[in-house]
Backbone atoms as SQL, in Angstrom:
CREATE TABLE atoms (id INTEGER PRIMARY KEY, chain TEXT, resi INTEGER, resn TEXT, atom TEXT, x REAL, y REAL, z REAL);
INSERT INTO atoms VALUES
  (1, 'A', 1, 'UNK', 'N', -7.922, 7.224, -69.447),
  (2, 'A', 1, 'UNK', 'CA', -7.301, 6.235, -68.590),
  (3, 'A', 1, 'UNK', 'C', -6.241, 6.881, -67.710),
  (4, 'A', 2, 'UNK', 'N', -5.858, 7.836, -68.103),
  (5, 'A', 2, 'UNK', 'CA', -4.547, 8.609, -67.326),
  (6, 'A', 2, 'UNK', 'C', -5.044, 9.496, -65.979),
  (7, 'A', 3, 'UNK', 'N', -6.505, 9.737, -66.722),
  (8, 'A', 3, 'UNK', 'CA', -6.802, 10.689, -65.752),
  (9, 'A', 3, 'UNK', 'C', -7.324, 9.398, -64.066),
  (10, 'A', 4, 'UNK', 'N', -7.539, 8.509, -65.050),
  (11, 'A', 4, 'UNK', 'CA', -8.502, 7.560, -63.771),
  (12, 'A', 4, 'UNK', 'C', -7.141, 7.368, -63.044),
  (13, 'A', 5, 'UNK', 'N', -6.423, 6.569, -63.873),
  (14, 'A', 5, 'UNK', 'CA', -4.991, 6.249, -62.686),
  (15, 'A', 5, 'UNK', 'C', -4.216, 7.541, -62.090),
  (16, 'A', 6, 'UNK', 'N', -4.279, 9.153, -62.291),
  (17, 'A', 6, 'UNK', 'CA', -4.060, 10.494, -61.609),
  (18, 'A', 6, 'UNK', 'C', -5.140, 10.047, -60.778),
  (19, 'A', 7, 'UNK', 'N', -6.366, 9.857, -60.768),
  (20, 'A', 7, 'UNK', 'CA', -7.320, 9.938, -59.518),
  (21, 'A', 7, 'UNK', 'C', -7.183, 8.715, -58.602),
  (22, 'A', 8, 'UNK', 'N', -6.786, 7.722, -59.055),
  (23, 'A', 8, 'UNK', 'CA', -6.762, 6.532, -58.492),
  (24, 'A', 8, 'UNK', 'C', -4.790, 6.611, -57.742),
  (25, 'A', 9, 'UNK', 'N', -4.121, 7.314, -58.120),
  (26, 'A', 9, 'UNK', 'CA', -3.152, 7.516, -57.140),
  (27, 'A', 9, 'UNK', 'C', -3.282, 8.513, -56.176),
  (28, 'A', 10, 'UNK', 'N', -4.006, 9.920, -56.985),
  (29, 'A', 10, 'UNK', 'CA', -4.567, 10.552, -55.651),
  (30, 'A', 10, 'UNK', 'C', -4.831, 10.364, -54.330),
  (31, 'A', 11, 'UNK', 'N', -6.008, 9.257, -54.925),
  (32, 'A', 11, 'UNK', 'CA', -6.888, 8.869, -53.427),
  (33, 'A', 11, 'UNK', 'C', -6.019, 7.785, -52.723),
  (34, 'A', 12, 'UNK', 'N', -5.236, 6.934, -53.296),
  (35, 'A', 12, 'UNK', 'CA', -4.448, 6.647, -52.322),
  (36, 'A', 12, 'UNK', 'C', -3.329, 7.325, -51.917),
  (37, 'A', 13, 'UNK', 'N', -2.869, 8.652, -52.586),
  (38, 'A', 13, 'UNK', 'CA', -2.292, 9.252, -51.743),
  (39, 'A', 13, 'UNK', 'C', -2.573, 9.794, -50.031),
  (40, 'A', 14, 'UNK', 'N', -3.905, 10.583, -50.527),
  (41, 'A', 14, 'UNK', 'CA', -4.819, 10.728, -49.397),
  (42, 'A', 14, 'UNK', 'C', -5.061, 9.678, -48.658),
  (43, 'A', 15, 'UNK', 'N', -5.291, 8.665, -48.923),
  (44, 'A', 15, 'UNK', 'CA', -5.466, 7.320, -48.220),
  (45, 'A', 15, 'UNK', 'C', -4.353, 7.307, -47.043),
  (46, 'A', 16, 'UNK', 'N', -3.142, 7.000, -47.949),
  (47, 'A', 16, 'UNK', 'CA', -1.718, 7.297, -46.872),
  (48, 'A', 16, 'UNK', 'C', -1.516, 8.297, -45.993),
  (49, 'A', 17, 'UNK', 'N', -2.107, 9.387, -46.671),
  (50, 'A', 17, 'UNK', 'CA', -1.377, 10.295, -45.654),
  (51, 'A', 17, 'UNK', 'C', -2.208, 10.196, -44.198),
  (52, 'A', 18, 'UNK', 'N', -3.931, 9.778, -44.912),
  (53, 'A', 18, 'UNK', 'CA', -4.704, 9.535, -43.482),
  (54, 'A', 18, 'UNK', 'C', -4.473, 8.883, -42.357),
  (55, 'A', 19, 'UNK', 'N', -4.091, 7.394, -43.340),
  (56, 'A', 19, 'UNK', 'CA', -3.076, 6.349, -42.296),
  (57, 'A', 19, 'UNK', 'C', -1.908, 7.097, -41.944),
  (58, 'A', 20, 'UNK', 'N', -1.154, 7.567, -42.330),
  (59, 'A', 20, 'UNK', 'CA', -0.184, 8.283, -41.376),
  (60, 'A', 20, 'UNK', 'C', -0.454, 9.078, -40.250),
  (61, 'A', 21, 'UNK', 'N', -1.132, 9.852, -40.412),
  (62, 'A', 21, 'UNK', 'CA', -1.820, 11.080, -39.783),
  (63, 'A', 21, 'UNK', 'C', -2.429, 9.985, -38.229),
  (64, 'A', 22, 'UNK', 'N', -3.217, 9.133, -38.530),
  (65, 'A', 22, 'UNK', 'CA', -3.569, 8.432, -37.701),
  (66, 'A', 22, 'UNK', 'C', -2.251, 7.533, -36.938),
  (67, 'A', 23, 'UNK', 'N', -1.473, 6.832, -38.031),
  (68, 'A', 23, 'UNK', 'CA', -0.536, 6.404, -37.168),
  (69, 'A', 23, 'UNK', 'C', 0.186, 7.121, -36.187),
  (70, 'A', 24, 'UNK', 'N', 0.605, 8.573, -36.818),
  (71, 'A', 24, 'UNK', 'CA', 1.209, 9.416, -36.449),
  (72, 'A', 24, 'UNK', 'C', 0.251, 9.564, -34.634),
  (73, 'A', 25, 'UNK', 'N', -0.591, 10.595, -35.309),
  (74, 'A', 25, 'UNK', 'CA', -1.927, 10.942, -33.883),
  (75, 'A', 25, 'UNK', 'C', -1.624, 9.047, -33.026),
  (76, 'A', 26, 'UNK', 'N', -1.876, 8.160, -33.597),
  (77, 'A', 26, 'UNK', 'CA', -1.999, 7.175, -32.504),
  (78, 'A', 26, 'UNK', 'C', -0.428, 6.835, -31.655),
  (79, 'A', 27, 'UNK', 'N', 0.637, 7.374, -32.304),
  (80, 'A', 27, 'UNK', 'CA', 2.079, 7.155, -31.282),
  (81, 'A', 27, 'UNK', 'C', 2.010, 8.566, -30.819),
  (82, 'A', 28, 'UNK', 'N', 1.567, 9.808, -31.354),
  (83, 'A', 28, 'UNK', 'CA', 1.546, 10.660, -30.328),
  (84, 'A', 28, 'UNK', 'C', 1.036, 10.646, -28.837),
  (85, 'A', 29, 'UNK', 'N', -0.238, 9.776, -29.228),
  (86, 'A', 29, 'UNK', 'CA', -1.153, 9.692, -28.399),
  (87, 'A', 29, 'UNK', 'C', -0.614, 8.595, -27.319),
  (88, 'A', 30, 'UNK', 'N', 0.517, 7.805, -27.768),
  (89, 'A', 30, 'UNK', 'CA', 0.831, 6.470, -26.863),
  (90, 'A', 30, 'UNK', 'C', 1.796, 7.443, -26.206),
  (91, 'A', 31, 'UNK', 'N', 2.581, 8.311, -26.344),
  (92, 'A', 31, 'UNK', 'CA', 3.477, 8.787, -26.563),
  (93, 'A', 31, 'UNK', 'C', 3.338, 9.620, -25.006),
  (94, 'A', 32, 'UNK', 'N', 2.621, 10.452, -25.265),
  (95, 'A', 32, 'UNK', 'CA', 1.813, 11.510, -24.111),
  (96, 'A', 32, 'UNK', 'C', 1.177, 10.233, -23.319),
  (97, 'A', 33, 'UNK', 'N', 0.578, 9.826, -23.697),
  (98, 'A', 33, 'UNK', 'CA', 0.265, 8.964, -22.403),
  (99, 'A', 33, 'UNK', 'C', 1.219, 7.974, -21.714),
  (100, 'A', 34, 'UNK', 'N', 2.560, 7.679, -22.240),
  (101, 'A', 34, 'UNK', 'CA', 3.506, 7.480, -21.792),
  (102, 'A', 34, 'UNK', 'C', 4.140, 8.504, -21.015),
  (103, 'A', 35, 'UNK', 'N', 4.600, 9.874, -21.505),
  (104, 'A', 35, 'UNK', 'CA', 5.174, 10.964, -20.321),
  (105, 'A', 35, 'UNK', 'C', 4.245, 11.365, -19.718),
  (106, 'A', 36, 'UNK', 'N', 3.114, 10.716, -19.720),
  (107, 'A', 36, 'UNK', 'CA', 2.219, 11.399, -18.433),
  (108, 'A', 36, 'UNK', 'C', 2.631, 10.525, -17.442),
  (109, 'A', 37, 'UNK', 'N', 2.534, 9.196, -17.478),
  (110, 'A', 37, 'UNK', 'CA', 2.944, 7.949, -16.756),
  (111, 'A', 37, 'UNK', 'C', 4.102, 8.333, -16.157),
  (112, 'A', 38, 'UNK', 'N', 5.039, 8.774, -17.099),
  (113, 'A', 38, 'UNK', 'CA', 6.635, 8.697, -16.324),
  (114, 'A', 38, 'UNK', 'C', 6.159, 10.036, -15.290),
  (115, 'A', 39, 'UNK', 'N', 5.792, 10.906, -15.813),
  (116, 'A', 39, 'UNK', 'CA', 5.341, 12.169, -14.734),
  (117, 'A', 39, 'UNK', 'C', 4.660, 11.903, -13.256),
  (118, 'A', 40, 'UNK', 'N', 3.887, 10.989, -13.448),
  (119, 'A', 40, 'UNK', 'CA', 3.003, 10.773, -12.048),
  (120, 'A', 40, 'UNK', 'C', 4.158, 9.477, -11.363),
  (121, 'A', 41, 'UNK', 'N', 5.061, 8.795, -11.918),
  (122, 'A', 41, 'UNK', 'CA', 5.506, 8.187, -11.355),
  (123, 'A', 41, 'UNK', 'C', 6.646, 9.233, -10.619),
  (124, 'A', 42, 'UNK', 'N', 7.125, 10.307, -11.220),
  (125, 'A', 42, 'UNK', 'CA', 8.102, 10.984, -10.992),
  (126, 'A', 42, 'UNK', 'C', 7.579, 11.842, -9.475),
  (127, 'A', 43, 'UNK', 'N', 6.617, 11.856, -9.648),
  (128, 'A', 43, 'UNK', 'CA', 6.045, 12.505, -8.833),
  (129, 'A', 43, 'UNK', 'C', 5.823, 11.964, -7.378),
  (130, 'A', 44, 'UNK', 'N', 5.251, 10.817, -7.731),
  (131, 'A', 44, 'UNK', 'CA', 5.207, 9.454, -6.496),
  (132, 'A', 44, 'UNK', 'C', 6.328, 9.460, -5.672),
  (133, 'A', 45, 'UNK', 'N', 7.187, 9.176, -6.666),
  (134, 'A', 45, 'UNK', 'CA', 8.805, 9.330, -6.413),
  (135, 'A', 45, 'UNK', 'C', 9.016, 10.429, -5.302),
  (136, 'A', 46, 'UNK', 'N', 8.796, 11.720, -6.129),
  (137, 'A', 46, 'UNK', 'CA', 9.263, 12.345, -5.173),
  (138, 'A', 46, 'UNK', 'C', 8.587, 12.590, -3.883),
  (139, 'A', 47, 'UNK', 'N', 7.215, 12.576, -4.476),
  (140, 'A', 47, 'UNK', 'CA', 6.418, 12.693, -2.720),
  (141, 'A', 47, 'UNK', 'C', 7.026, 11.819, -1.562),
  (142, 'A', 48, 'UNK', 'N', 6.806, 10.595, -2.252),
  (143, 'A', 48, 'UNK', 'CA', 7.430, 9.802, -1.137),
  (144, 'A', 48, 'UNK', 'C', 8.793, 9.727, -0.867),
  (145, 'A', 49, 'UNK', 'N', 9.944, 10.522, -1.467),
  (146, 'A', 49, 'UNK', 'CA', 11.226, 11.123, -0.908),
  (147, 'A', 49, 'UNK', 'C', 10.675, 11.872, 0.156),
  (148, 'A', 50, 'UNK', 'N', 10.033, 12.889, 0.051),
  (149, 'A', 50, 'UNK', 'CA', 9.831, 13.974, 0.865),
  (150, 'A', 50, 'UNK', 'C', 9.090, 13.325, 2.056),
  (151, 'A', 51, 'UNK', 'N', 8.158, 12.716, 1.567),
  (152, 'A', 51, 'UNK', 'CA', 7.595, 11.950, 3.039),
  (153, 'A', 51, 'UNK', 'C', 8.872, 11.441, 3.920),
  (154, 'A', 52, 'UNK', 'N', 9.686, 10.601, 3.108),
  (155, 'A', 52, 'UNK', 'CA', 10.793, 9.798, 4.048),
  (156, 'A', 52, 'UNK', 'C', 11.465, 11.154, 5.001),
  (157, 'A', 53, 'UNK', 'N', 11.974, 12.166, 4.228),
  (158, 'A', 53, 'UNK', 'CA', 12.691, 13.317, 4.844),
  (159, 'A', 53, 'UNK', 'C', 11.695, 14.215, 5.864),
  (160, 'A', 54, 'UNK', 'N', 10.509, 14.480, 5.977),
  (161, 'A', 54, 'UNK', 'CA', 9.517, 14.734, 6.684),
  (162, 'A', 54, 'UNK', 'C', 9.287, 13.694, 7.972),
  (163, 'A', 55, 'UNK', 'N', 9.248, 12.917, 7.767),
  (164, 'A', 55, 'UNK', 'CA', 9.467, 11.506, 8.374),
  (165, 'A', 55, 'UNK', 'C', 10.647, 11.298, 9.660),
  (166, 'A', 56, 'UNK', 'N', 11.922, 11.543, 8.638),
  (167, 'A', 56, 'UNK', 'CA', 13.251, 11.709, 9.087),
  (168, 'A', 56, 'UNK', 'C', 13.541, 12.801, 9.965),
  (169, 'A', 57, 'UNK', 'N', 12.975, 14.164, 9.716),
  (170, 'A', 57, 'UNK', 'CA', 13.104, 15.138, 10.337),
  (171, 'A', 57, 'UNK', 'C', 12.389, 15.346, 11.393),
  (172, 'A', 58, 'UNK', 'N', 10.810, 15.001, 11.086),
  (173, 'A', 58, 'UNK', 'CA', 10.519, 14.710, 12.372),
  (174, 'A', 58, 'UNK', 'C', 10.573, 14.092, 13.602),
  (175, 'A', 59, 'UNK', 'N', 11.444, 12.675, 13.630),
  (176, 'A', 59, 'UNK', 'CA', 11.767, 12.184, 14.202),
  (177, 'A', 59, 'UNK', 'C', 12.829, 12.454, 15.180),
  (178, 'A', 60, 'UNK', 'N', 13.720, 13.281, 14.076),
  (179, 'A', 60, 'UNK', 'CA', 15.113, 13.799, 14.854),
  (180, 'A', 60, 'UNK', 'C', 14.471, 15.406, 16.063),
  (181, 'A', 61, 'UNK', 'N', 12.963, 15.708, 15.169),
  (182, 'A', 61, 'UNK', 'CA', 12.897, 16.783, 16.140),
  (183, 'A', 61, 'UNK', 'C', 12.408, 16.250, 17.471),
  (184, 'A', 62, 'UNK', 'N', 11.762, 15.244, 17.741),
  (185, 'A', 62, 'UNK', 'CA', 10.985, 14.609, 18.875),
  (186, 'A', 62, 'UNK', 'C', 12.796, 13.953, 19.478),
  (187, 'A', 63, 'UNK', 'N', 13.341, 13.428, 19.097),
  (188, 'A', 63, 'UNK', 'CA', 14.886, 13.302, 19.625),
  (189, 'A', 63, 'UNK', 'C', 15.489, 14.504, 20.342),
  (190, 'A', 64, 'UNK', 'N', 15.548, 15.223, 19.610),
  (191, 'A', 64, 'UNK', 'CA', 16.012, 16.681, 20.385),
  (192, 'A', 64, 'UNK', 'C', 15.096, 17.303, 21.339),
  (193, 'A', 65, 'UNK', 'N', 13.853, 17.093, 21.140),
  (194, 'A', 65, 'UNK', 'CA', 12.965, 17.896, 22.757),
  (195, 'A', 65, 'UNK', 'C', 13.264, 16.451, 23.578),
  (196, 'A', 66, 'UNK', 'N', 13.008, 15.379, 23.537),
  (197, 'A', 66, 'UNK', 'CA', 12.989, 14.614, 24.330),
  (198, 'A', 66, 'UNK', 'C', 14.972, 14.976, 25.339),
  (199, 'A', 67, 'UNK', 'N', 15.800, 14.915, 24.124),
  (200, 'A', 67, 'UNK', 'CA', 16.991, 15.708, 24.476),
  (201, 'A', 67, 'UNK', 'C', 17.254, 17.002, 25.440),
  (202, 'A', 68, 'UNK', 'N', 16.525, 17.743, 24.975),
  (203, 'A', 68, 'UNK', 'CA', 16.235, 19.026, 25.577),
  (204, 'A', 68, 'UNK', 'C', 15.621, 18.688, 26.944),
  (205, 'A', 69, 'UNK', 'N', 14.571, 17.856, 27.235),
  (206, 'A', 69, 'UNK', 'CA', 14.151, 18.077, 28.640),
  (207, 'A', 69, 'UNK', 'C', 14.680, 17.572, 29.422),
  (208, 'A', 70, 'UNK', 'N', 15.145, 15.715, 29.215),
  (209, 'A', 70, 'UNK', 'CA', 16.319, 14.975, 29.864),
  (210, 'A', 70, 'UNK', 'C', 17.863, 16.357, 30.178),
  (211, 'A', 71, 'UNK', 'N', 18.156, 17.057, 29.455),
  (212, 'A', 71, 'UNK', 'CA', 19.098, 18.409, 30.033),
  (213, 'A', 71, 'UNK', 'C', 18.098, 19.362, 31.059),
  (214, 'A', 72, 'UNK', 'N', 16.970, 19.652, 30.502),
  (215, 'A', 72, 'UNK', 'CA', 16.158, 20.524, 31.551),
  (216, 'A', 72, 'UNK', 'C', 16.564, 19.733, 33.043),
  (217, 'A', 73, 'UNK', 'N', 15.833, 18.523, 33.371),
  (218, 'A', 73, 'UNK', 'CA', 15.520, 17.341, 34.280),
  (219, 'A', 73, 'UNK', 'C', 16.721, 17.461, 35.137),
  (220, 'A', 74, 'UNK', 'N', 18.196, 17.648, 34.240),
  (221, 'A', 74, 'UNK', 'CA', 19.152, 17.335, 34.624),
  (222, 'A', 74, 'UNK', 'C', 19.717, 18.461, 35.323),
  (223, 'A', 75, 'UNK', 'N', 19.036, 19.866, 34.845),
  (224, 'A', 75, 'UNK', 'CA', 19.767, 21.194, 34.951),
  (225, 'A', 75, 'UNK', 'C', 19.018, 20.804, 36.486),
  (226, 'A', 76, 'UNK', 'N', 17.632, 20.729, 36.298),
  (227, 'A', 76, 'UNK', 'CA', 17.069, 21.049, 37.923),
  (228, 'A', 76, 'UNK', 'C', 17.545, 19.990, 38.673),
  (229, 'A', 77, 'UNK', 'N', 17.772, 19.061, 38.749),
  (230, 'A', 77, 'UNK', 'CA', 18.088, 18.130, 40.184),
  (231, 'A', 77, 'UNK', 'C', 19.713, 18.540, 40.269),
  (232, 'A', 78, 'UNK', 'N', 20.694, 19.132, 39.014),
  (233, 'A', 78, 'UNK', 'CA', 21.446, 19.952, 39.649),
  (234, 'A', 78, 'UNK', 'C', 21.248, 20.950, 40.484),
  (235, 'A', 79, 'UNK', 'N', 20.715, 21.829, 40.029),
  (236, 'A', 79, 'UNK', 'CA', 20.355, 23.004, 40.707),
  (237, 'A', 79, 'UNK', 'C', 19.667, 22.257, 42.852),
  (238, 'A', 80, 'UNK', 'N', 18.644, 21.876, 42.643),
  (239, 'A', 80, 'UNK', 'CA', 18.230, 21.388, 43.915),
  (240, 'A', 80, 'UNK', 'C', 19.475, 20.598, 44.585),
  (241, 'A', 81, 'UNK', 'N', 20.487, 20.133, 44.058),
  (242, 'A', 81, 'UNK', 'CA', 21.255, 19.336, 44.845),
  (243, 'A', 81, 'UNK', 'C', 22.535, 20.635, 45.417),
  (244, 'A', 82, 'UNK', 'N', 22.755, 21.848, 44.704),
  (245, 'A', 82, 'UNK', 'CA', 23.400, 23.007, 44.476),
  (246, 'A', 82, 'UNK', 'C', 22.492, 23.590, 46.095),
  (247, 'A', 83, 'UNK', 'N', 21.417, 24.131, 45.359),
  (248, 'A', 83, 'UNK', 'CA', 20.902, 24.332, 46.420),
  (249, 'A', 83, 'UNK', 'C', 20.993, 23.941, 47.892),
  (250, 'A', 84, 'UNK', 'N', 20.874, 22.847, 48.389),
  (251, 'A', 84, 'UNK', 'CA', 20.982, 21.866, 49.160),
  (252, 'A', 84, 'UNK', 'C', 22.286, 21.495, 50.121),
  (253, 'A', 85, 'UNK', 'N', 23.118, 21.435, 49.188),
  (254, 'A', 85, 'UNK', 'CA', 24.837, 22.228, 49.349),
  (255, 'A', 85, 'UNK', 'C', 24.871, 23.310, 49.934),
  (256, 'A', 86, 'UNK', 'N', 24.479, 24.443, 49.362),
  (257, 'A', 86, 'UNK', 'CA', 24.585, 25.480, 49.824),
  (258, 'A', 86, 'UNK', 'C', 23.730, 25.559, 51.339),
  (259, 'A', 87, 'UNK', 'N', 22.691, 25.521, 51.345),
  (260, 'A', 87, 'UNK', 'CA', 22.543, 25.473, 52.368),
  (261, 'A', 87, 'UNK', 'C', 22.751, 24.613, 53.648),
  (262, 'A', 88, 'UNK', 'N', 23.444, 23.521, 53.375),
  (263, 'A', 88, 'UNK', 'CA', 24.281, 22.502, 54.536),
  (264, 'A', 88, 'UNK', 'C', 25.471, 23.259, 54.710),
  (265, 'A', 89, 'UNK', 'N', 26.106, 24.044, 53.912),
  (266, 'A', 89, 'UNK', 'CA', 27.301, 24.466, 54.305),
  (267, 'A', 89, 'UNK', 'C', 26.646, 25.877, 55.294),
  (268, 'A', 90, 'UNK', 'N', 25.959, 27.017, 54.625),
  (269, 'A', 90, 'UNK', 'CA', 25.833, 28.292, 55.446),
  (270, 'A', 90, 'UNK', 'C', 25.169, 27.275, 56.898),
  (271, 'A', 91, 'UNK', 'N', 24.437, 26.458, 57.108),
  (272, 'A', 91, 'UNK', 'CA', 24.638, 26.035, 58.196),
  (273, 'A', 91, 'UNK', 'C', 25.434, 25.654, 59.248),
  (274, 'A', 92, 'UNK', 'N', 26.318, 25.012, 58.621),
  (275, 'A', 92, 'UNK', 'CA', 27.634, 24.749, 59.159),
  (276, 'A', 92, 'UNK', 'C', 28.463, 26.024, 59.365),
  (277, 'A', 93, 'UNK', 'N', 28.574, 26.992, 58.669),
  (278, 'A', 93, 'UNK', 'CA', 29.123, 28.282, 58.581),
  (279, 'A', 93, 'UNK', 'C', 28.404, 28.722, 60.227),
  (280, 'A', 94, 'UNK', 'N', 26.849, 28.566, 60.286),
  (281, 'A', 94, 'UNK', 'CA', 26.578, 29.441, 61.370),
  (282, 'A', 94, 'UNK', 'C', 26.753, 29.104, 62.473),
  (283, 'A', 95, 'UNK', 'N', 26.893, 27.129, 62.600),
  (284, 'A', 95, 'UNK', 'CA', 26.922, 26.624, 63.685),
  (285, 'A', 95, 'UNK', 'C', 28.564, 27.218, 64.233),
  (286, 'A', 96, 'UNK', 'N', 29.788, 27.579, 63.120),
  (287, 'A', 96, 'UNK', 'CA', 30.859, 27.029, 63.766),
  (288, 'A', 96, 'UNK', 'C', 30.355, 29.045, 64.166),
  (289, 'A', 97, 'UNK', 'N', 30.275, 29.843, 63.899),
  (290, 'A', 97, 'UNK', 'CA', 30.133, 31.072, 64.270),
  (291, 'A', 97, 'UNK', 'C', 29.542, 30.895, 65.142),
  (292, 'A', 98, 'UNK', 'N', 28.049, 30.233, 65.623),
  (293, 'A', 98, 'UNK', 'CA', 27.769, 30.027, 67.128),
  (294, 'A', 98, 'UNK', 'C', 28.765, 29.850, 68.063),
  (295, 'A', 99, 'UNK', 'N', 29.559, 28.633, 67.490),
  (296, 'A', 99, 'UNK', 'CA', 30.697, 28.252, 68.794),
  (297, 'A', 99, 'UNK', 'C', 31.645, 29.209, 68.563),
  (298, 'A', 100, 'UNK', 'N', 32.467, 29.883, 67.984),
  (299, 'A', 100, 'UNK', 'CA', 33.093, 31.165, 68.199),
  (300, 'A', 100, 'UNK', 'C', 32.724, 32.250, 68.843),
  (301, 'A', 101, 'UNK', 'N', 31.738, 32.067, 68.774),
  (302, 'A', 101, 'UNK', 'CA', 31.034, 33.037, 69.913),
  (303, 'A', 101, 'UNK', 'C', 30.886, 32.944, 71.134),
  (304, 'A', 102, 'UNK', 'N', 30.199, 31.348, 71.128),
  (305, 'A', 102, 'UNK', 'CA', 30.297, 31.144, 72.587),
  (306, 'A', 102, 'UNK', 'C', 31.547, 30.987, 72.938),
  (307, 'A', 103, 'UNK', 'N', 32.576, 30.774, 72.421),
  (308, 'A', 103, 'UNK', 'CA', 34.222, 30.285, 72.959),
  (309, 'A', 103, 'UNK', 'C', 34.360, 31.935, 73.816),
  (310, 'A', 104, 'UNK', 'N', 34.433, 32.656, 72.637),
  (311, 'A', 104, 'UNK', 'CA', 34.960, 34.205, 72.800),
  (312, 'A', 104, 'UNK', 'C', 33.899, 34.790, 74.193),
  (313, 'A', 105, 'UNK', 'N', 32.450, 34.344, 74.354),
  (314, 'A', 105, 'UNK', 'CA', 31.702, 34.850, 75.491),
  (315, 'A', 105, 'UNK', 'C', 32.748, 34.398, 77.232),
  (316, 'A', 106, 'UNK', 'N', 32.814, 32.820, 76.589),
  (317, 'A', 106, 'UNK', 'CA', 33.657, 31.974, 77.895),
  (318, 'A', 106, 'UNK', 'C', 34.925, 32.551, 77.673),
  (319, 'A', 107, 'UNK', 'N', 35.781, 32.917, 76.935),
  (320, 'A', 107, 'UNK', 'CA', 36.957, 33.626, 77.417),
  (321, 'A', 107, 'UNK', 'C', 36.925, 35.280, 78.181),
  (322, 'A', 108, 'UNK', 'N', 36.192, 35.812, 77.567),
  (323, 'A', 108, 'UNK', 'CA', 35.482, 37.003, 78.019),
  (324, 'A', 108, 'UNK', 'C', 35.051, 37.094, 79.584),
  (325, 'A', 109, 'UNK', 'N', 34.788, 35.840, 79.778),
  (326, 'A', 109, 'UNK', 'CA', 33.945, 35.906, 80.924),
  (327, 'A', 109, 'UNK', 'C', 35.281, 34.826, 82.286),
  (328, 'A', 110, 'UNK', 'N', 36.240, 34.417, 81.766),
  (329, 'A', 110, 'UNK', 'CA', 37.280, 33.935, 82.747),
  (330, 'A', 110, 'UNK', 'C', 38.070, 35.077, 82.727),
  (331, 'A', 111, 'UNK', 'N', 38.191, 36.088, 81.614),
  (332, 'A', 111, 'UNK', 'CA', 39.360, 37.265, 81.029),
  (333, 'A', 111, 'UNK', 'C', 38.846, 38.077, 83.042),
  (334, 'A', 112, 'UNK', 'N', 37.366, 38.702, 82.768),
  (335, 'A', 112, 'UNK', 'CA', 36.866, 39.370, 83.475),
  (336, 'A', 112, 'UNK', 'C', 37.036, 38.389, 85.291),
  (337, 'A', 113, 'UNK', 'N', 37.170, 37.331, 85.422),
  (338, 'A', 113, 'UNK', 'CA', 36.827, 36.468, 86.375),
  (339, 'A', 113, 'UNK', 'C', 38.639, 36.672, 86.792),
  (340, 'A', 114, 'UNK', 'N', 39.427, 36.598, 86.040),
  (341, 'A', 114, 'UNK', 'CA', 41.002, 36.683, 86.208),
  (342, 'A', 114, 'UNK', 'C', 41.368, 38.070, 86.955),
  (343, 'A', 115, 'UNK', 'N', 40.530, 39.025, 86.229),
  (344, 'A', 115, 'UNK', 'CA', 40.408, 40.436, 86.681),
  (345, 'A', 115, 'UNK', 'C', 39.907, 40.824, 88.512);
């Protein structure tokens, strides 16, 4: 009789430990498939941080060329209006040197007529 109840606690020892083993394996198993979850969410997460900042950055770069050419745009219709200047004035420069010239021909020419 001793030996049946040694075998008969045995096997439910074994019994338990199976159920454990299984309980155990089945919260491992919830367990990992829980930090896999938090992982792909972590991940989501961050992709779509990076999208926003990809996003963000690109935007600011299309800001700055659009920036950049509105200064280009601006450099040249300076420049052409510079230009433009400049040459209304050396005009004016040559016209008044025409008439200094001609003044100085007509004094030249009463200087010699006085003579």
């Amino acid at each position: 009789a001793a030996e049946k109840e040694a075998e008969a606690a045995k096997e439910k020892f074994q019994v338990a430990n199976e159920e454990l083993a299984t309980l155990r394996g089945g919260e491992l198993a919830t367990e990992i498939a829980n930090l896999q979850q938090q992982l792909r969410e972590a991940k989501d997460i961050n992709l779509s941080h990076h999208s926003d900042e990809n996003t963000k950055l690109r935007k600011r770069i299309l800001e700055v060329e659009v920036e950049n050419q509105q200064i280009q745009d601006e450099k040249e219709y300076v420049e052409r209006q510079l230009h433009g200047l400049q040459a209304g004035e050396l005009a004016r420069l040559q016209a008044m040197l025409r008439d200094e010239e001609e003044h100085n021909t007509e004094l030249r020419r009463q200087l010699e007529e006085a003579n």
